[in-house]
MARRO-676462 format. One record per atom (N, C-alpha, C, O, CB): residue number from 1; residue in one letter; atom name; x, y, z. Coordinates in nm, 3 decimals, m for minus. Glycine has a CB too. Layout:
BEGIN
R  tordren  dodren  torvo     east    north       up
R      NUM       A     CA        X        Y        Z
...
***
This chain:
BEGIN
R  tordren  dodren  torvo     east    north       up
R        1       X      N    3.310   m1.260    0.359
R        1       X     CA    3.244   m1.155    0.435
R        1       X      C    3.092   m1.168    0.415
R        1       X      O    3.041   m1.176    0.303
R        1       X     CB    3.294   m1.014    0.393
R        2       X      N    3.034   m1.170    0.516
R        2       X     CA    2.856   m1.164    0.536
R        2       X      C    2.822   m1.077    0.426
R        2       X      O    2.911   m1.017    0.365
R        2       X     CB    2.787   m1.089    0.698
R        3       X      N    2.732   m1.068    0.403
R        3       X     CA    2.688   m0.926    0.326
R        3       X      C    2.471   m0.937    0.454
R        3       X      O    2.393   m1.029    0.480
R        3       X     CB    2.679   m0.970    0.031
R        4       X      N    2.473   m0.783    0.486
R        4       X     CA    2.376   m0.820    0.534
R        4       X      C    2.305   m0.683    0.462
R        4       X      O    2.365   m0.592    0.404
R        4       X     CB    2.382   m0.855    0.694
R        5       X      N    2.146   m0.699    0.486
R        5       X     CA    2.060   m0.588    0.400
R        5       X      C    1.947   m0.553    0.493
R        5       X      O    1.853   m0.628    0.522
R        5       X     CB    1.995   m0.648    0.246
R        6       X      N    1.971   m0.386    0.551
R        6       X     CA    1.879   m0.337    0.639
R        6       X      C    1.758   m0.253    0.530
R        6       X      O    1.767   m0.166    0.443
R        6       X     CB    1.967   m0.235    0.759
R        7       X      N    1.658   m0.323    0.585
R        7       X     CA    1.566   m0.225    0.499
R        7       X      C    1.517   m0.103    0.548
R        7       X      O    1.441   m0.048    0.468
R        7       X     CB    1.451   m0.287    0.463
R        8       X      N    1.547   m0.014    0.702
R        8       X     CA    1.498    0.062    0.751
R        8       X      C    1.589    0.171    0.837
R        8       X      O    1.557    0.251    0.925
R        8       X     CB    1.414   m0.003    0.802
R        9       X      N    1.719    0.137    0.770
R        9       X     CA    1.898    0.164    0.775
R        9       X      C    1.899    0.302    0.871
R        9       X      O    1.955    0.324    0.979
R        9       X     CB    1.988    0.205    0.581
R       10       X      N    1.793    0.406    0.767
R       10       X     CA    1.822    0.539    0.836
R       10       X      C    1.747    0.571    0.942
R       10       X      O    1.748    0.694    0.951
R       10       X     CB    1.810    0.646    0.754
R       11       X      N    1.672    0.515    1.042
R       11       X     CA    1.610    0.516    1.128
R       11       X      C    1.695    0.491    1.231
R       11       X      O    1.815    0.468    1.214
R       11       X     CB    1.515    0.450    1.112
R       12       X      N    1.639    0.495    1.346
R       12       X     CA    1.727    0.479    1.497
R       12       X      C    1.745    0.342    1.530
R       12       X      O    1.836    0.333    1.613
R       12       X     CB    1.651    0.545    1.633
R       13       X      N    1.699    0.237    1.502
R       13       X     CA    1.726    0.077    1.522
R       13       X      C    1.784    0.044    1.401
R       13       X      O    1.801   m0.078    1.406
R       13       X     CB    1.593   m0.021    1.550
R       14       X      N    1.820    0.082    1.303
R       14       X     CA    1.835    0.023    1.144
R       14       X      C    2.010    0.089    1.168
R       14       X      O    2.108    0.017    1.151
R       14       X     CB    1.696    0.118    0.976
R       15       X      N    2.016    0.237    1.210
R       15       X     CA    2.128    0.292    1.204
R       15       X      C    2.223    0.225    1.302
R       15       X      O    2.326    0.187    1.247
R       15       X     CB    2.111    0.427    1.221
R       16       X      N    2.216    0.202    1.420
R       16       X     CA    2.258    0.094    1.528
R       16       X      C    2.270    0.030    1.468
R       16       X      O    2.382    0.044    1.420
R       16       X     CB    2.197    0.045    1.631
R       17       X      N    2.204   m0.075    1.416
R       17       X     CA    2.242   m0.238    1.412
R       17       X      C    2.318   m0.195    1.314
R       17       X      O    2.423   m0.258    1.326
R       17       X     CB    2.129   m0.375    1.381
R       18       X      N    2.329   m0.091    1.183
R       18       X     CA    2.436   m0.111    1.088
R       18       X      C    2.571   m0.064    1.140
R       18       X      O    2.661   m0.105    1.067
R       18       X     CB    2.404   m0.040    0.961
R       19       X      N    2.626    0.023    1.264
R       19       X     CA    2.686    0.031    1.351
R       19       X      C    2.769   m0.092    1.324
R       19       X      O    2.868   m0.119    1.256
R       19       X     CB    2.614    0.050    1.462
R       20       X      N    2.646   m0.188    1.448
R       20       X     CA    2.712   m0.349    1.470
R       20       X      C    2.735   m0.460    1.375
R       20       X      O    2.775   m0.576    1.385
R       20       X     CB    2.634   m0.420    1.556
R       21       X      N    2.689   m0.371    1.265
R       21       X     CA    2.748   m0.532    1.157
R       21       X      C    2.840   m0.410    1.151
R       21       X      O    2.929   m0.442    1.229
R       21       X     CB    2.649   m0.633    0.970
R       22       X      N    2.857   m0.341    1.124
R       22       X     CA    3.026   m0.289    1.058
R       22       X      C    3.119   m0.311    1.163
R       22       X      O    3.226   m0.370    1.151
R       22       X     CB    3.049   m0.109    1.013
R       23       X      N    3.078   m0.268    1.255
R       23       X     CA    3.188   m0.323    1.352
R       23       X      C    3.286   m0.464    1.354
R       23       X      O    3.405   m0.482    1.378
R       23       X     CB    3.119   m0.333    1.465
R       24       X      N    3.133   m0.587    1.306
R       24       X     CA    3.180   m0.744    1.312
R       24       X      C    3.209   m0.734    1.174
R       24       X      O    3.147   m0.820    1.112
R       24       X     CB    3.068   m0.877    1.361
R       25       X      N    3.290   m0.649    1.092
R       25       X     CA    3.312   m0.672    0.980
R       25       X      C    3.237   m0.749    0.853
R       25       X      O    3.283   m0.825    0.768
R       25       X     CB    3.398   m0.709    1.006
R       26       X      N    3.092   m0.693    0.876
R       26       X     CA    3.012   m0.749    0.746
R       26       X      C    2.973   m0.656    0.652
R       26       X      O    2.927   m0.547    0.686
R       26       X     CB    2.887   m0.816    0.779
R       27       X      N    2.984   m0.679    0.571
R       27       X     CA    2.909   m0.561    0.463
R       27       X      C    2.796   m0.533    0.443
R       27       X      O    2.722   m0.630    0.428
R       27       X     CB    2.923   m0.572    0.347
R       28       X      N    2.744   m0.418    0.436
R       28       X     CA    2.618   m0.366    0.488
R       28       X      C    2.524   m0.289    0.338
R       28       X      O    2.563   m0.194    0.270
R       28       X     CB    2.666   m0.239    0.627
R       29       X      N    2.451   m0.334    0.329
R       29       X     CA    2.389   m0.281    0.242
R       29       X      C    2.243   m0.208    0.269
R       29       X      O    2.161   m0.277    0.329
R       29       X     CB    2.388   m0.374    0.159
R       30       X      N    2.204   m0.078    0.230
R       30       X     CA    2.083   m0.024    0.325
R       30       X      C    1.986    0.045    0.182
R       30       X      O    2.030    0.115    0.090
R       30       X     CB    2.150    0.124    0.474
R       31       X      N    1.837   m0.005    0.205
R       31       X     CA    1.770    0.037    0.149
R       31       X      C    1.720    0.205    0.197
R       31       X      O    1.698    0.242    0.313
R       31       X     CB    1.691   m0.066    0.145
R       32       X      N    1.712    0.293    0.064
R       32       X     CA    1.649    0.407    0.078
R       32       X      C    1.521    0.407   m0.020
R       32       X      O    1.482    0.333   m0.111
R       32       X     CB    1.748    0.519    0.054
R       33       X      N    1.474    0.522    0.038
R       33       X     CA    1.367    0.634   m0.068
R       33       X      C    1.449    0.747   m0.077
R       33       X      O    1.454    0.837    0.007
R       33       X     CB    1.197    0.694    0.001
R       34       X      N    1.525    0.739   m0.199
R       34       X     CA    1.627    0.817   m0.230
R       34       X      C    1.567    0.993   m0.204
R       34       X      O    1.648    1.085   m0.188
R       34       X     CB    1.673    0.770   m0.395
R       35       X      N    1.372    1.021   m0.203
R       35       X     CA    1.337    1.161   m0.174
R       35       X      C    1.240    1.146   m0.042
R       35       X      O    1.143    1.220   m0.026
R       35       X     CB    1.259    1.239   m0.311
R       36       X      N    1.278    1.038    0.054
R       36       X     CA    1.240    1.064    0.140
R       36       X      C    1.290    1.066    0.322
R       36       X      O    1.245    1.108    0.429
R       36       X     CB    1.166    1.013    0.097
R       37       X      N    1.456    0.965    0.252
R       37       X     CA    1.505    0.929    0.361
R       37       X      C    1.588    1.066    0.440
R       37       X      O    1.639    1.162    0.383
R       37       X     CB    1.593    0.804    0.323
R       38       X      N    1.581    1.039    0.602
R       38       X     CA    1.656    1.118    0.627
R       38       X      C    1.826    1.082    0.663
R       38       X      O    1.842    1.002    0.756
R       38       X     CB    1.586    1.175    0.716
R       39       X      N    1.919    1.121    0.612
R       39       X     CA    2.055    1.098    0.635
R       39       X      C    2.137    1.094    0.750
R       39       X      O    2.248    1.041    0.749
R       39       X     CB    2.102    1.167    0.579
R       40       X      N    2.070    1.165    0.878
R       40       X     CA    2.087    1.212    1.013
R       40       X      C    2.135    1.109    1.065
R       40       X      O    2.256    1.096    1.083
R       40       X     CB    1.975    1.262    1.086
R       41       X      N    2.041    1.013    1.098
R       41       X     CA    2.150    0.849    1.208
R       41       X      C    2.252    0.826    1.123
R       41       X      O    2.357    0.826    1.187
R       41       X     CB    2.060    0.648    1.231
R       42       X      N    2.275    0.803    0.975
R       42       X     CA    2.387    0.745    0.970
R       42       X      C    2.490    0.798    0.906
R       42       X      O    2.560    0.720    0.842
R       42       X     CB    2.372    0.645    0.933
R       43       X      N    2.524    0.946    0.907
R       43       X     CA    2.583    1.047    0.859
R       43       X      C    2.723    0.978    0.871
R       43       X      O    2.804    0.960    0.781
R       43       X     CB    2.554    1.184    0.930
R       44       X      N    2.733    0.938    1.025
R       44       X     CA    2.913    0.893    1.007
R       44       X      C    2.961    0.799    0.966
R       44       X      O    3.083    0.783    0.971
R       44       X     CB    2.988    0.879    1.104
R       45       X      N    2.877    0.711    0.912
R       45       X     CA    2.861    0.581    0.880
R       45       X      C    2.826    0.566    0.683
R       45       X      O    2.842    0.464    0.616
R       45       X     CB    2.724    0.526    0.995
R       46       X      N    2.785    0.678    0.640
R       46       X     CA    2.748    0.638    0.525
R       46       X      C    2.816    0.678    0.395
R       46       X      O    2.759    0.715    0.292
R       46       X     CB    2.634    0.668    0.523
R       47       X      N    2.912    0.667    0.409
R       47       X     CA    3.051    0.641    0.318
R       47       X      C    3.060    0.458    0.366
R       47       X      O    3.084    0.391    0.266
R       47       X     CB    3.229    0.769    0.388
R       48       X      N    3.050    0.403    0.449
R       48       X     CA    3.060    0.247    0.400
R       48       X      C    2.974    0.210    0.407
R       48       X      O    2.976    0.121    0.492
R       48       X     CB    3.129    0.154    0.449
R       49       X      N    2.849    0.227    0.350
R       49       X     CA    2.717    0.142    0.354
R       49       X      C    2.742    0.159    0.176
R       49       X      O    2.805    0.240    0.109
R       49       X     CB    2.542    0.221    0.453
R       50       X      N    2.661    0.043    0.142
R       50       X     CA    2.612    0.013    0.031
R       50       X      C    2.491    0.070    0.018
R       50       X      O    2.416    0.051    0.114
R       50       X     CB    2.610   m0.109    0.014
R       51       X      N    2.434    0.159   m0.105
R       51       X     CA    2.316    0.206   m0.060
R       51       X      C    2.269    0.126   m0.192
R       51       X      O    2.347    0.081   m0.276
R       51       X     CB    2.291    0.380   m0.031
R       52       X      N    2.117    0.117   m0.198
R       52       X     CA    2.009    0.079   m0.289
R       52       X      C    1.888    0.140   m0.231
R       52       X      O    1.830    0.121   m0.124
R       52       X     CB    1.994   m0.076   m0.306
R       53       X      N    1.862    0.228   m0.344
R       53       X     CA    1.763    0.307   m0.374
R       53       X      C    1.592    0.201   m0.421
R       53       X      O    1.571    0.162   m0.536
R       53       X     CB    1.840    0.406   m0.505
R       54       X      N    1.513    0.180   m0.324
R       54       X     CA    1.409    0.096   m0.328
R       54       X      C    1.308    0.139   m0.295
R       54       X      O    1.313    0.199   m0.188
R       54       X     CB    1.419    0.003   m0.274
R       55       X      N    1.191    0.134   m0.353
R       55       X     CA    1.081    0.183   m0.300
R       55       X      C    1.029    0.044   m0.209
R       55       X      O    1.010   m0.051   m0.284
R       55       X     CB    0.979    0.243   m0.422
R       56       X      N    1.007    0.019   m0.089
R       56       X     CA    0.949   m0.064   m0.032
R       56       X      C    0.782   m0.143   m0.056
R       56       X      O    0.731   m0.255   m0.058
R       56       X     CB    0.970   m0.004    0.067
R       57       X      N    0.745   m0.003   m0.069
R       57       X     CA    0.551   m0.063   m0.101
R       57       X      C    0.559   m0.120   m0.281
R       57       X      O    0.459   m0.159   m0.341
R       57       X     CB    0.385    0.138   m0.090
R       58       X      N    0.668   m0.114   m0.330
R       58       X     CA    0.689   m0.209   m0.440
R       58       X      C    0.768   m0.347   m0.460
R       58       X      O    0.889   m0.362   m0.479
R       58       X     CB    0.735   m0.140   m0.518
R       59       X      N    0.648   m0.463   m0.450
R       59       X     CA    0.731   m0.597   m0.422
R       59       X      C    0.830   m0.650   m0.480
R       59       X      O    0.922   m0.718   m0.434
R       59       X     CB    0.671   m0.688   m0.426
R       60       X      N    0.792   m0.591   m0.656
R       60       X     CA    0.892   m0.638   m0.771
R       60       X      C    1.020   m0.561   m0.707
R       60       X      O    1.105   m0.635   m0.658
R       60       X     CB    0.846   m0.582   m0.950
R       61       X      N    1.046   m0.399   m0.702
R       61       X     CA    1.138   m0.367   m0.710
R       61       X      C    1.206   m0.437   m0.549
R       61       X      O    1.327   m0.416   m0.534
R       61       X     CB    1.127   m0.222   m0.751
R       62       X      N    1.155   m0.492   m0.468
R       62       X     CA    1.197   m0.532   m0.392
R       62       X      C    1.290   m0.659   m0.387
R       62       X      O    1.394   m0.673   m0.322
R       62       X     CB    1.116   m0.525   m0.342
R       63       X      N    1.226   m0.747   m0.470
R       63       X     CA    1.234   m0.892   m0.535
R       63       X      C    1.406   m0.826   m0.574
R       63       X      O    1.515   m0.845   m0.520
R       63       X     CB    1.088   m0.947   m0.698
R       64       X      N    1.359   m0.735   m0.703
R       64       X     CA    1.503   m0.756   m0.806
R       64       X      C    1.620   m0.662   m0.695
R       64       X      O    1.742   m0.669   m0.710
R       64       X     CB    1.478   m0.654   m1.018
R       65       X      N    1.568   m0.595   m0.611
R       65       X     CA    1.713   m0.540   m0.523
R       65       X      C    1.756   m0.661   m0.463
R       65       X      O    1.869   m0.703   m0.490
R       65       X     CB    1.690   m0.416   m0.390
R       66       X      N    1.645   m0.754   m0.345
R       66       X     CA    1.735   m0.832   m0.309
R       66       X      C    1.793   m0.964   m0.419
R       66       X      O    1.873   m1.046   m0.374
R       66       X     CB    1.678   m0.875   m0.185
R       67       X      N    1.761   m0.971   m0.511
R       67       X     CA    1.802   m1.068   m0.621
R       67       X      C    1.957   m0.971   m0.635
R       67       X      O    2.059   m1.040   m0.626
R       67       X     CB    1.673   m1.079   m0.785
R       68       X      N    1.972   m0.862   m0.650
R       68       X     CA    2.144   m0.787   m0.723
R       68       X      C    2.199   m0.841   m0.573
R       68       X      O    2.270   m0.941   m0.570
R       68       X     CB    2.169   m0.541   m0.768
R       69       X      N    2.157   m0.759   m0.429
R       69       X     CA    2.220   m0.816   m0.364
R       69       X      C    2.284   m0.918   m0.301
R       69       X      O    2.398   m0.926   m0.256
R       69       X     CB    2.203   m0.793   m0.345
R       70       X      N    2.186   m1.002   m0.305
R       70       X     CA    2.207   m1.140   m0.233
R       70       X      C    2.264   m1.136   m0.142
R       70       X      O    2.383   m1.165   m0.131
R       70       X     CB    2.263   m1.233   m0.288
R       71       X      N    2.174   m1.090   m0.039
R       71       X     CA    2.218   m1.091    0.118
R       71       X      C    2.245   m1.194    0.223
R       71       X      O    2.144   m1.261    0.242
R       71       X     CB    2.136   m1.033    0.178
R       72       X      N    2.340   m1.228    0.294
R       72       X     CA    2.316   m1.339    0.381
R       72       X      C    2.221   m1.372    0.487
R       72       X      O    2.189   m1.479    0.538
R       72       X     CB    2.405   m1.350    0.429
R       73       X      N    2.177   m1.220    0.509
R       73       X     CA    2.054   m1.160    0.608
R       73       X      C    2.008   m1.092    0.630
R       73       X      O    2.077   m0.997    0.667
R       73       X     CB    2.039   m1.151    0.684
R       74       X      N    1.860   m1.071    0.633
R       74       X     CA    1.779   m0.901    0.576
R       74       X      C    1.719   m0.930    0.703
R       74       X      O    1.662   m1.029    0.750
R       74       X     CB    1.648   m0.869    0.401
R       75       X      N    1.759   m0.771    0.763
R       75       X     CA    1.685   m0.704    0.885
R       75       X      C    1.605   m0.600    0.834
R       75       X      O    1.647   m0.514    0.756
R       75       X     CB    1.780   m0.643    0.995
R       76       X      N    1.466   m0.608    0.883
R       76       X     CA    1.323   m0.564    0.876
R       76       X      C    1.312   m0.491    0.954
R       76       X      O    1.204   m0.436    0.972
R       76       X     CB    1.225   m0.643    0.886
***
């Protein structure tokens, strides 16, 4: 199984496309700001997302999330 990693998950293009990888059966993993994201797009959806809690404007913590994950493909 794919494993793919949206960095912008809870937004209106991030929540869609994680839609369409779940649909094609890939595993989805979605970066938050655990006190800033809003939950709204992917409410029905987020019991199977993988979540990781990341601050983005930090490169390291960025580095070592996608290092645990190891994604087959990170959508930006």
């Amino acid at each position: 199984m794919d494993k793919v990693l949206i960095t912008g998950i809870t937004g209106f293009v991030g929540s869609h496309l994680a839609d369409h990888c779940l649909e094609r059966g890939q595993e989805v993993f979605g970066f938050r700001r655990y006190h800033l994201s809003s939950m709204h797009n992917v409410a029905h959806i987020s019991d199977r997302i993988n979540w990781v809690d990341c601050d983005m404007i930090d490169p390291k913590a960025v580095a070592k999330a996608v290092g645990i994950v190891l994604p087959d493909q990170i959508f930006h």
